[in-house]
C-alpha positions in Angstrom: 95.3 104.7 -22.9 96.3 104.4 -26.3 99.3 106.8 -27.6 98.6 109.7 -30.1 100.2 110.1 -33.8 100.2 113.8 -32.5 101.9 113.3 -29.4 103.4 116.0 -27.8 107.1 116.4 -26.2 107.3 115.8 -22.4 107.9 119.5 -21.5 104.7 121.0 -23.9 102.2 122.6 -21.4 98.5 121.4 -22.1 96.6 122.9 -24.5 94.4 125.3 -22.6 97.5 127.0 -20.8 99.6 127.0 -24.0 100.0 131.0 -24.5 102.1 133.3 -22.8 98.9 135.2 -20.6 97.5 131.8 -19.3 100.9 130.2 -18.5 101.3 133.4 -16.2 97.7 132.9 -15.0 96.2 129.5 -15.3 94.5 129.8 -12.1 91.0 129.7 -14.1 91.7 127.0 -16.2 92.9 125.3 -12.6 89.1 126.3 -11.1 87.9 124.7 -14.5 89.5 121.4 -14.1 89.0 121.1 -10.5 85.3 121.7 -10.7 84.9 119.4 -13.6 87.9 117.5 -14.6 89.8 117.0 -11.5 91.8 113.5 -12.9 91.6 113.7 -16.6 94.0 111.8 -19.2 95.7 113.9 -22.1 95.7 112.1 -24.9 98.5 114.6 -26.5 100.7 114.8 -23.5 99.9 111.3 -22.6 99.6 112.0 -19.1 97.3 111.7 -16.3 96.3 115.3 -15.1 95.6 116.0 -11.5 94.0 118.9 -9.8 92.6 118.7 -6.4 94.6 119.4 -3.5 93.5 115.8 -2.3 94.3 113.9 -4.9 97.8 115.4 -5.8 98.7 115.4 -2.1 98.4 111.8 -2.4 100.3 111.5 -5.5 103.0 113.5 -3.7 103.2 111.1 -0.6 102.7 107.8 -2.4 106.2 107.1 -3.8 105.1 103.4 -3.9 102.0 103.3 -6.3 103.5 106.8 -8.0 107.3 106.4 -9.0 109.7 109.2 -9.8 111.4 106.7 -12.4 109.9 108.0 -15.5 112.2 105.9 -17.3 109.5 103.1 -16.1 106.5 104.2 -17.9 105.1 102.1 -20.6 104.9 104.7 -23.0 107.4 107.2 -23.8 106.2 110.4 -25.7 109.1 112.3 -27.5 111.6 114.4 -25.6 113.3 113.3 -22.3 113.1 115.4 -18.9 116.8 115.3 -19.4 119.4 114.0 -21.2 122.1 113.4 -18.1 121.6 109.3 -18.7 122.7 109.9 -14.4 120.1 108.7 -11.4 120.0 111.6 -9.2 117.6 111.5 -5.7 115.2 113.9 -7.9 114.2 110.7 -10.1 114.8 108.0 -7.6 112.7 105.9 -5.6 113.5 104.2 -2.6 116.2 102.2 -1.4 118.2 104.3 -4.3 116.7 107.8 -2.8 117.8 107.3 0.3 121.5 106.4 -0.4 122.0 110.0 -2.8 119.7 111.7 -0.3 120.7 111.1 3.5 124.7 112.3 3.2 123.9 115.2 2.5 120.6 115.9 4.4 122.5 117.3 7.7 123.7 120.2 5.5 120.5 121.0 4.6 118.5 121.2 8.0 117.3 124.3 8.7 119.7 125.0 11.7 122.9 124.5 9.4 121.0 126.5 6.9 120.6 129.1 9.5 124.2 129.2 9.8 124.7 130.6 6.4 122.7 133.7 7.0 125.2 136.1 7.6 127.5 134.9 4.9 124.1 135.2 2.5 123.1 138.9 4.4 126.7 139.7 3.1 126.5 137.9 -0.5 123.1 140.4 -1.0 124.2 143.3 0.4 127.5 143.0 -2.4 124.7 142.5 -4.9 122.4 145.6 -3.9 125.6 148.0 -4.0 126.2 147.3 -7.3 122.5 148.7 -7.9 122.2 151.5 -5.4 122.6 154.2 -7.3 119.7 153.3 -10.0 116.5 154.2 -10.2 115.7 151.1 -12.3 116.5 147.9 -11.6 116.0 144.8 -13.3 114.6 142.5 -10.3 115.6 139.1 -11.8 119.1 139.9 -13.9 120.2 142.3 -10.9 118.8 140.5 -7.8 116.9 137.3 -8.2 119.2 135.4 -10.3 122.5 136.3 -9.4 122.2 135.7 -5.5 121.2 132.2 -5.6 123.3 131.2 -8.0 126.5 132.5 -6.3 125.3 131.6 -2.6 125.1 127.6 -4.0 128.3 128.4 -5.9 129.6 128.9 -2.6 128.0 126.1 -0.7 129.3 123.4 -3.9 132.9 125.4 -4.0 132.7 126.4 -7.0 134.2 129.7 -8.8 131.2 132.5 -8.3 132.7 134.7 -11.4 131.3 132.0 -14.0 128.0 132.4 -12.8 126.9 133.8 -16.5 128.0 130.2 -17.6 126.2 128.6 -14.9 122.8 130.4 -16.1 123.5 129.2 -19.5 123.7 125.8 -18.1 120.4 125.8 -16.7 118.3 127.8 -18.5 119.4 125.1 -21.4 118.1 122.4 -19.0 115.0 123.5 -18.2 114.2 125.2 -21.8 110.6 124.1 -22.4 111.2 121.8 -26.3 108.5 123.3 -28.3 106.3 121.2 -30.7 107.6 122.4 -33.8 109.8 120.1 -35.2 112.9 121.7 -35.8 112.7 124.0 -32.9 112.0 120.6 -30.5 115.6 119.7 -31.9 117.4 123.1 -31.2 116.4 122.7 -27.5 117.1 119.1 -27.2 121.1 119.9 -28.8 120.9 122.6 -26.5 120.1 120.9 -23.8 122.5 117.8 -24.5 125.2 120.1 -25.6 124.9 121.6 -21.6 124.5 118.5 -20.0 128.0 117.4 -21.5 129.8 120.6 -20.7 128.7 120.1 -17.0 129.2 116.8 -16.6 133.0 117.4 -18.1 133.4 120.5 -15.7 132.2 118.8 -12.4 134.1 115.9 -13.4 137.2 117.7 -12.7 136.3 119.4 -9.6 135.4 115.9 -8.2 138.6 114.6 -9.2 140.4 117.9 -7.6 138.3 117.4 -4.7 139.0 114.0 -3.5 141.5 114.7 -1.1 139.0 115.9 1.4 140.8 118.7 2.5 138.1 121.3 1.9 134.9 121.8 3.2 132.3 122.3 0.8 129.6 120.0 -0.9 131.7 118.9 -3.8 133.9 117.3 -1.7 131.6 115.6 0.4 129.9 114.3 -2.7 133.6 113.4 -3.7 134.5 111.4 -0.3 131.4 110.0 -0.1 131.3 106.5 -0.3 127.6 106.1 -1.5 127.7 107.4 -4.6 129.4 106.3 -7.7 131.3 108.3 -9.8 128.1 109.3 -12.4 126.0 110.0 -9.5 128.3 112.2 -7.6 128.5 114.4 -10.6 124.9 114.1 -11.0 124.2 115.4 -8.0 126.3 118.4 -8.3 124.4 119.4 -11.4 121.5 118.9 -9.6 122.3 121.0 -6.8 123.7 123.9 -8.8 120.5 124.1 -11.2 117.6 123.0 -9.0 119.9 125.5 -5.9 119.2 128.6 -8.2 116.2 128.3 -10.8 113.0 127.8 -8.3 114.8 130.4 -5.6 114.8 132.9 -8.1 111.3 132.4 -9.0 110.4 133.0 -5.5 112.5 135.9 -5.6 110.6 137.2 -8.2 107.2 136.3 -7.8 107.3 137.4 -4.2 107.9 141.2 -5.1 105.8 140.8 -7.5 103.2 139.5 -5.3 103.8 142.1 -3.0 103.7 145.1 -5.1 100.3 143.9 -7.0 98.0 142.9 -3.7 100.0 146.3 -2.3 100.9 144.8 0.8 104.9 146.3 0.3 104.3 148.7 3.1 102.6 146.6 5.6 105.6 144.5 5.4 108.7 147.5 5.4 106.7 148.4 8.3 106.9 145.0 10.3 102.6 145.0 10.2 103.3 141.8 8.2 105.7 138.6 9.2 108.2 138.8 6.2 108.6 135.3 6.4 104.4 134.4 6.6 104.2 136.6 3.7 106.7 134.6 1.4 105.0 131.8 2.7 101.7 133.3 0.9 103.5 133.8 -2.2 104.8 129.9 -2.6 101.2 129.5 -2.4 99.6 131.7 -4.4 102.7 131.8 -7.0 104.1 128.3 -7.0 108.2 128.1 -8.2 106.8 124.8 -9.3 103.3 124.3 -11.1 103.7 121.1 -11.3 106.0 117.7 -11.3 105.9 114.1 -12.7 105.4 110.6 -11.9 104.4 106.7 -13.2 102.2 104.6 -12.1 103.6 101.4 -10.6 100.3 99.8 -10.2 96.5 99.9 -11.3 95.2 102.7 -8.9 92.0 103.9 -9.2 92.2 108.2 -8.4 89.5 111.0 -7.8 86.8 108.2 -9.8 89.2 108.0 -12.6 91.3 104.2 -13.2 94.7 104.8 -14.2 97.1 101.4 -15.4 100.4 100.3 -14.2 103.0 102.5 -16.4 100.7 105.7 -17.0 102.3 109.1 -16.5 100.6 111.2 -13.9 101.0 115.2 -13.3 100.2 116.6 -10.2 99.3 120.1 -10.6 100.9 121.3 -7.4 99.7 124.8 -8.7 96.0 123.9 -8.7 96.1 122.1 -5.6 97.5 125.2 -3.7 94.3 127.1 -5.1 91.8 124.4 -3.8 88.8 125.8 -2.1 88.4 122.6 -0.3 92.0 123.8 1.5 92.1 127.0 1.5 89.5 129.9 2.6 89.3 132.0 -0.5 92.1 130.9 -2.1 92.2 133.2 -4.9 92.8 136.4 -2.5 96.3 136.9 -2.0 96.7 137.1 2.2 100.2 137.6 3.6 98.8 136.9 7.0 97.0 133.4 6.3 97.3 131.0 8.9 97.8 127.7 8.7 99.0 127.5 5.2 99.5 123.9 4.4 100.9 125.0 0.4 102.5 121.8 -1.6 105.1 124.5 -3.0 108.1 122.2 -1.6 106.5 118.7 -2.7 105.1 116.4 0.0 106.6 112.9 1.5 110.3 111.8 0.5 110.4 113.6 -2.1 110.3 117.5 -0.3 112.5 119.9 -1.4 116.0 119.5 0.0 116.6 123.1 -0.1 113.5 124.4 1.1 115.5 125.9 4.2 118.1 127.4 1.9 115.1 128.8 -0.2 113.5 130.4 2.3 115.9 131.8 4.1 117.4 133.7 1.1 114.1 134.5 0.2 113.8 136.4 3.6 117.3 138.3 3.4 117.0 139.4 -0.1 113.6 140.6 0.4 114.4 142.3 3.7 117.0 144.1 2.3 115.7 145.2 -0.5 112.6 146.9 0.9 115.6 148.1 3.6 117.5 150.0 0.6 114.8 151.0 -1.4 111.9 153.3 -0.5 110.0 152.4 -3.4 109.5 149.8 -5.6 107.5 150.4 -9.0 107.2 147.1 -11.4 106.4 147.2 -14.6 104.3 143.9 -15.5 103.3 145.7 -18.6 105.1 143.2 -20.9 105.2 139.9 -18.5 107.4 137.2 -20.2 107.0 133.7 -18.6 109.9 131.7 -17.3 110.0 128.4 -19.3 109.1 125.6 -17.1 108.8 127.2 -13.8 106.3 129.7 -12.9 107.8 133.1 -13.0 109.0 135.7 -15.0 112.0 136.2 -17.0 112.3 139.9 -16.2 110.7 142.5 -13.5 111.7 145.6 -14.3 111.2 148.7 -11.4 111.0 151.9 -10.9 112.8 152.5 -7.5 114.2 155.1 -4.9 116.5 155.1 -2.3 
């Protein structure tokens, strides 16, 4: 395909989900595509769009035919996913993946994840008595946000009190670059300007840390002998952004979830598995609508014949909404069973910290519906998150 003289940046949504009610709900548009468009090239993106479950499970799987090097595609629209100039496992493809995946993998298992539960019961219980005494709460600035963040401060060994820099940090990372011009700039200096402030932050710890006399994840990045310097610092950033921004999505989306299909009791009461439930909502309200990768070959997909060096975007989103999956997958059912969701990614390339996730998706929910007896949101002025799928705030009504 042929680039555009209107090209957009990397991070501009497509057209038809471009406003602030679809990006919230693009589950039509998804039905739309799916039915009718289910591989389709954009000339403005310049990208490869993919919708069916079938097809973007494959995508997922296939590190081989579809890279996670976007670095190799053949043409390069305006805007970078990042401006780090560091491999990290999230853009690597193997042997590379492996090497800045594997020493830390044990940490991440869910039985050393499950190890961490009481010291995260604790970390949200702290969190919730700061809020007790309200009878509105902001979900995401008093709950949703702050517990992630300082749970993979804790597991990096890093200061918890600068977690109001550390949500700087990221949201600058993940700020969606508008199309306008000048704007497109603002976030991209933004976004360089972070990258540079964490790089000279981590930098130091590493350098504090290679002793090997602690026990946290900085220093077994520091110690370990598989990584360079770039890439242990690289995968520090990576850890502290990608550890907190989709968690707290989850977070979010989950009571809201909850609250709107008014299932909230079902599960105080125990009628519901907690953990089957948030299970549902990764489903139904994806962290992650979708990710990115290039073409290494010719590969002919859902009828469509995409060219060595051609972006492609699974729609991980769309794919959880697939009819051809899931029994009416536009009902909202805490209970379903099996529920084979792409939420965490698929193949070599699934989530590192889905454990983490979902186990501090379980405690904060638990205890929140534990302290309060009611929980009211107000979704009359939903804000999306940039980037991920979630909101920005989730204000509520609540009672002790």
């Amino acid at each position: 395909m042929s680039s555009s003289n209107s090209e957009a940046p990397l991070t501009a949504p497509p057209t038809a989900i471009s406003d602030r009610e679809s990006q919230l709900d693009p589950f039509d548009w998804y039905a739309e595509m799916r039915q009718n468009n289910p591989v389709r090239y954009d000339e403005r993106r310049q990208t490869w769009d993919v919708f069916r479950y079938e097809e973007v499970d494959r995508v997922l799987r296939d590190h081989e035919t579809f890279s996670s090097d976007l670095t190799t595609a053949t043409v390069q629209p305006r805007g970078r996913d990042d401006d780090s100039g560091v491999l990290t496992m999230l853009r690597a493809d193997p042997p590379e993946h492996g090497r800045l995946r594997e020493f830390v993998n044990e940490r991440f298992q869910p039985g050393a994840i499950r190890t961490n539960r009481v010291r995260i019961e604790e970390l949200t219980a702290k969190q919730l008595a700061q809020i007790e005494d309200n009878d509105r709460i902001d979900v995401v600035s008093d709950l949703a946000y702050p517990l992630p963040v300082s749970v993979i401060a804790e597991l990096l060994g890093i200061p918890i009190d600068r977690r109001d820099q550390f949500k700087q940090w990221s949201d600058a990372i993940v700020a969606r670059a508008p199309e306008d011009t000048d704007a497109h700039t603002a976030v991209q200096q933004r976004r360089s300007d972070a990258w540079t402030e964490m790089r000279t932050y981590f930098s130091k710890l590493i350098e504090e840390r290679k002793n090997g006399t602690r026990d946290d994840l900085i220093t077994l990045a520091a110690t370990a002998t598989e990584l360079d310097r770039d890439e242990t610092i690289g995968f520090c950033i990576l850890l502290l952004i990608a550890g907190n921004v989709t968690t707290t999505n989850l977070i979010t989306n989950a009571v809201w979830c909850f609250e709107e299909h008014d299932v909230t009791e079902r599960i105080r009461a125990g009628e519901i598995d907690r953990a089957q439930a948030i299970e549902e909502v990764l489903r139904y309200r994806s962290p992650v609508q979708m990710v990115r990768r290039v073409a290494t070959e010719d590969v002919e997909l859902g009828g469509r014949q995409i060219t060595a060096g051609e972006r492609v975007t699974p729609w991980v989103g769309s794919a959880n909404r697939d009819p051809e999956m899931f029994d009416a997958p536009a009902a909202f059912r805490p209970e379903r069973r099996p529920n084979p969701h792409l939420a965490f990614g698929r193949g070599i390339h699934f989530c590192l910290g889905a454990p983490l996730a979902r186990v501090e998706a379980d405690v904060v929910l638990g205890a929140l519906l534990d302290r309060f007896s009611t929980i009211e949101p107000d979704l009359t002025d939903r804000t999306p998150r940039p980037t991920f799928h979630g909101l920005m705030t989730l204000p509520c009504a609540v009672e002790r």
